[in-house]
N, C-alpha and C positions, 0 to 999 in steps of 0.2 A: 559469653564465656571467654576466661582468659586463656591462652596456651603459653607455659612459664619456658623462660629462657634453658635451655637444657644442649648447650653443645655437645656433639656427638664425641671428642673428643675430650671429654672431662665426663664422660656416661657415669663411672661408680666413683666417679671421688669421692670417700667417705664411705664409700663399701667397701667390706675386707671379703665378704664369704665367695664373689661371684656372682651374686643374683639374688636374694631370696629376700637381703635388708631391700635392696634396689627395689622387687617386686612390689614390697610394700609404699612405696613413697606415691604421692601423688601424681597424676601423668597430666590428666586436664582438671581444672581447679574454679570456683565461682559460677557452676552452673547450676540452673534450675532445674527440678525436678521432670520438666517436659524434656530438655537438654537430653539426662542421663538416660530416660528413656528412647530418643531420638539414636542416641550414640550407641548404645546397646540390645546386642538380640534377646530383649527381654521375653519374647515366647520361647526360644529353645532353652534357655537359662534352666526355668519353672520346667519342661518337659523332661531336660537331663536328670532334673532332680528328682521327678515320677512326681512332683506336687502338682495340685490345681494353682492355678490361675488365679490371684487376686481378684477380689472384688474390685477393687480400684488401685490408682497410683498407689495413693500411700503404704499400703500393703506390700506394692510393689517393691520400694526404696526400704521400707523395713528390714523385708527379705534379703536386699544386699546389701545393707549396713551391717547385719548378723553374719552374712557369710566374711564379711570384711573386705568387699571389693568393691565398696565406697565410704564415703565416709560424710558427715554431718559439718560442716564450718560454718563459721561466724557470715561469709561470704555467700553460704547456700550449699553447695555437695559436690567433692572434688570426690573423681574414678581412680581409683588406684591403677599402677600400673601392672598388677594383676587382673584386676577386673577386665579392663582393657585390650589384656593380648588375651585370654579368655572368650570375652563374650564378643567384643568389636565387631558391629555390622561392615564396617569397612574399618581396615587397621591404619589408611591411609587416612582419615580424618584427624588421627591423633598427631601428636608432633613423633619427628625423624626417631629417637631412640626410639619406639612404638612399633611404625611405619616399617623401621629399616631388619624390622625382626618378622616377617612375613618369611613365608618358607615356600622354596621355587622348587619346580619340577622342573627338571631337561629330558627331555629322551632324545637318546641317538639312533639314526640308523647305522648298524654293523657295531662294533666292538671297539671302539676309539670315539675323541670326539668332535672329527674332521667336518662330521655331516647331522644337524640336527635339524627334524621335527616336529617338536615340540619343543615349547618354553612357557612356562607359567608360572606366575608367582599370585598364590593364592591369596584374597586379599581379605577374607575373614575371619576371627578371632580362633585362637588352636579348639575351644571347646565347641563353638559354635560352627564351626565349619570342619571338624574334623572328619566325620560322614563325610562330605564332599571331597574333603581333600584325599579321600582313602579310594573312592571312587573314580577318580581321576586317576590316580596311580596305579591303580589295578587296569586303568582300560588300557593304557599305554604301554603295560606286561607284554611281552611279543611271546606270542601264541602259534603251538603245530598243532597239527593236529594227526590223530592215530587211529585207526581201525581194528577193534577187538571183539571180536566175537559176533563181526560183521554189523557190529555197529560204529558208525564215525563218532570219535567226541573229538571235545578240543582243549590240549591241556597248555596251561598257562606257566610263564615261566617260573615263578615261586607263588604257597598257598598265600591266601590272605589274613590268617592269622599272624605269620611269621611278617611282612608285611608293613601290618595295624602296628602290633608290638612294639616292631623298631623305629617306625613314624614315630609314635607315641612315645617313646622313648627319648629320642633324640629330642622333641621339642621340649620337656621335661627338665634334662640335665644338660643342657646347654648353657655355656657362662653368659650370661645377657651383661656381661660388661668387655664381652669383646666387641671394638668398635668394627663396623665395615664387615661383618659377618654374621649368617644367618645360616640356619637350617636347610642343607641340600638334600634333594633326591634326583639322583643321575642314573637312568634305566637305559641300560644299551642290551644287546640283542641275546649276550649269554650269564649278564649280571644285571644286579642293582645295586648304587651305590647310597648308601644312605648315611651321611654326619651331619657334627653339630659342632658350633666353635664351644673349645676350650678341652682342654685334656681331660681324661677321665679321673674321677673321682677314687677310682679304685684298679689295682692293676686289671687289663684286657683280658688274662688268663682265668679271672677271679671274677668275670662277669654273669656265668653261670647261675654259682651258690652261694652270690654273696650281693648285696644290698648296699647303697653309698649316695642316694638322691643325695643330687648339689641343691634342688628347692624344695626340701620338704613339704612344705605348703603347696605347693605348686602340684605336685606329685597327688597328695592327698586331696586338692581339687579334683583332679581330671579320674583321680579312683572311683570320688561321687557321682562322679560322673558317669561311672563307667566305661572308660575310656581303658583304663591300663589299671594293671596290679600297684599298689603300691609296693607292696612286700616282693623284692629283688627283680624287678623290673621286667619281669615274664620273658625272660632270655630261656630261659627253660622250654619256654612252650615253642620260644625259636627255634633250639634245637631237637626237641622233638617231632614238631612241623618237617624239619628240612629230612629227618631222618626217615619219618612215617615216605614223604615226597619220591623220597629216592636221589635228593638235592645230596649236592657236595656240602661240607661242611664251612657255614658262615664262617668270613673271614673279620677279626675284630682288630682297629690298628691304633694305634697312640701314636698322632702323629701332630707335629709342631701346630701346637692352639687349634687342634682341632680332633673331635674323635670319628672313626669313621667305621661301619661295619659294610661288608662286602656279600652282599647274598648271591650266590651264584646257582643257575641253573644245573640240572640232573646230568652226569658222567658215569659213566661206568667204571668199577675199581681200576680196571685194566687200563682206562686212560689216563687216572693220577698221578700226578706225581707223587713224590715222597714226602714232601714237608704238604701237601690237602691228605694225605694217606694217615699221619700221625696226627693234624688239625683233627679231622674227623677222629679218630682212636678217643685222643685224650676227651674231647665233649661228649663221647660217647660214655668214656667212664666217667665224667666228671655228673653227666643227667642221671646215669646211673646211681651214683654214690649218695645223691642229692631227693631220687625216691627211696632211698632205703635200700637200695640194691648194691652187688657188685658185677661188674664188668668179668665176663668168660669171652672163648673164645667164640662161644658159639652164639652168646648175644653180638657179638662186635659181627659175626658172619650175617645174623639176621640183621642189623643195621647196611650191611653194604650186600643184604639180597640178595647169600651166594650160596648156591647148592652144599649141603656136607661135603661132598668130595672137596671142595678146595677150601677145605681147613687150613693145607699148609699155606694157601696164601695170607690165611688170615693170622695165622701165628708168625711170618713174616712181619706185617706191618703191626705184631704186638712189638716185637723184640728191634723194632727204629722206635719205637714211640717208648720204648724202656730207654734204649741208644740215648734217646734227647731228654732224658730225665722230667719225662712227665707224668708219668705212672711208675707205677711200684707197684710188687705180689702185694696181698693183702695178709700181714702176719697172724693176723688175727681167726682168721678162716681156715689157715692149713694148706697143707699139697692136697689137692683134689686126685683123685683114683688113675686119672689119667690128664692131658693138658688139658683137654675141652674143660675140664669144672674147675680149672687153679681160676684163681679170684685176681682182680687188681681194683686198686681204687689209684687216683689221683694223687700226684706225688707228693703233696702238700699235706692228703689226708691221715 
């Protein structure tokens, strides 16, 4: 097999989108059909996909020449570099652009990242080890535990759905022509920080009810997969996780070549500040608006778990989250009989 010359710092020359022409191109080239099975987790491949198991090779190499994560040459059968961050039994077998797109876990002890842990960088392909990789991140959740009803359980610090989501996410819409950067997961003791290089596709505030995969293909893999939504990226299910949780509300940031989402552990309204107070508001109306519903005072109160009596707080943190023009009455609905039933949708809507 050859590995072709691919400097890290010339990664998309000749790609304009990001990633997705790039994903396509060759990564290792001239090998045999034993090769591509050698390089490849071709049992998980056939499982994600709920198919049987070839009879033999060739069946095998048919099957991903149709999905298009390899390909047929004059030389014998080069892996694309989809196939590759995909399926890779080791991502480290391939050349640096390949290699240098593995996705690292950190955990800290305490809330800074003075004192760490753990450190891992996972070294198998996003499809084929994404199971693992989800696993490993969940065990490194820092965990209390509570006594109810005189039973002890032990709750973790955010669900695993909201989690899965935004793993899967990030590996997804990451620009794979950013050099010297890779998919982070940084878990310290009252968050999780989870990005990926390159700015987002679409504004932060519009990640909710809106849709912008920078790799289509790529995206619609890991769907057959089962891995992730293709359609709007299951931010939705993030915010309804954190909401269902009792979690503050996910922080989402556009920040220089790189995007990053903030999962933070469960607070009480009363310990919020103002800007997580109207964070939470607006996703709260924005989930809302997105199943068909609208945003009252007394949903916004059962999102932050708070007895009727303290309505007024929760009409407070409607009228900063008007203050910061991200909601709006909803004209369409009416003045409801009293404040608890006046409607709001998302100020865009």
């Amino acid at each position: 097999m050859s590995t072709p010359a691919d400097p890290i710092d010339t990664l998309c020359e000749g790609f304009a989108d990001g990633g997705s022409d790039w994903l396509e191109a060759p990564s290792l080239e001239a090998l045999s059909a034993q090769d591509v099975v050698g390089l490849l987790d071709i049992q998980t491949f056939f499982e994600l996909l709920g198919r049987p198991y070839p009879a033999d090779r060739k069946g095998v190499i048919e099957r991903l020449i149709k999905q298009g994560l390899i390909d047929k040459t004059a030389e014998g059968y080069s892996i694309r570099r989809m196939g590759a961050l995909l399926l890779a039994k080791r991502l480290d077998e391939f050349p640096l652009d390949i290699s240098a797109k593995a996705p690292r876990i950190v955990a800290y002890s305490g809330n800074s990242k003075i004192n760490t842990r753990h450190d891992h960088i996972e070294n198998k392909g996003y499809a084929a080890g994404f199971q693992w990789l989800l696993q490993l991140v969940m065990a490194q959740l820092p965990q209390r535990e509570e006594i109810k009803d005189a039973l002890r359980r032990k709750i973790i610090l955010a669900p695993e759905i909201a989690v899965r989501e935004l793993i899967a996410n990030a590996l997804i819409h990451q620009d794979f022509c950013m050099t010297g950067m890779r998919v982070m997961i940084e878990i310290y003791d009252d968050r999780v920080e989870i990005s990926n290089p390159g700015e987002p596709p679409v504004p932060v505030e519009r990640f909710i009810d809106g849709g912008g995969a920078r790799n289509k293909r790529l995206a619609a893999m890991m769907r057959r997969f089962s891995i992730c939504e293709e359609r709007g990226g299951g931010i939705d299910k993030v915010i309804a996780a954190a909401e269902e949780s009792g979690l503050q509300a996910p922080e989402f940031r556009a920040e220089s070549r790189r995007t990053k989402v903030i999962l933070y552990g469960a607070k009480p309204l009363d310990e919020m500040d103002r800007n997580a107070r109207v964070r939470a508001c607006y996703q709260h109306c924005v989930l809302q608006y997105v199943l068909g519903r609208r945003m009252t005072s007394q949903t916004l109160g059962e999102r932050f778990k708070l007895s009727a009596r303290r309505r007024a707080v929760v009409s407070k943190v409607i009228d900063h989250a008007l203050e910061a023009n991200v909601i709006k009455p909803d004209a369409g609905a009416g003045a409801g009989a009293s404040e608890k039933y006046d409607c709001y949708v998302p100020v865009w809507g």
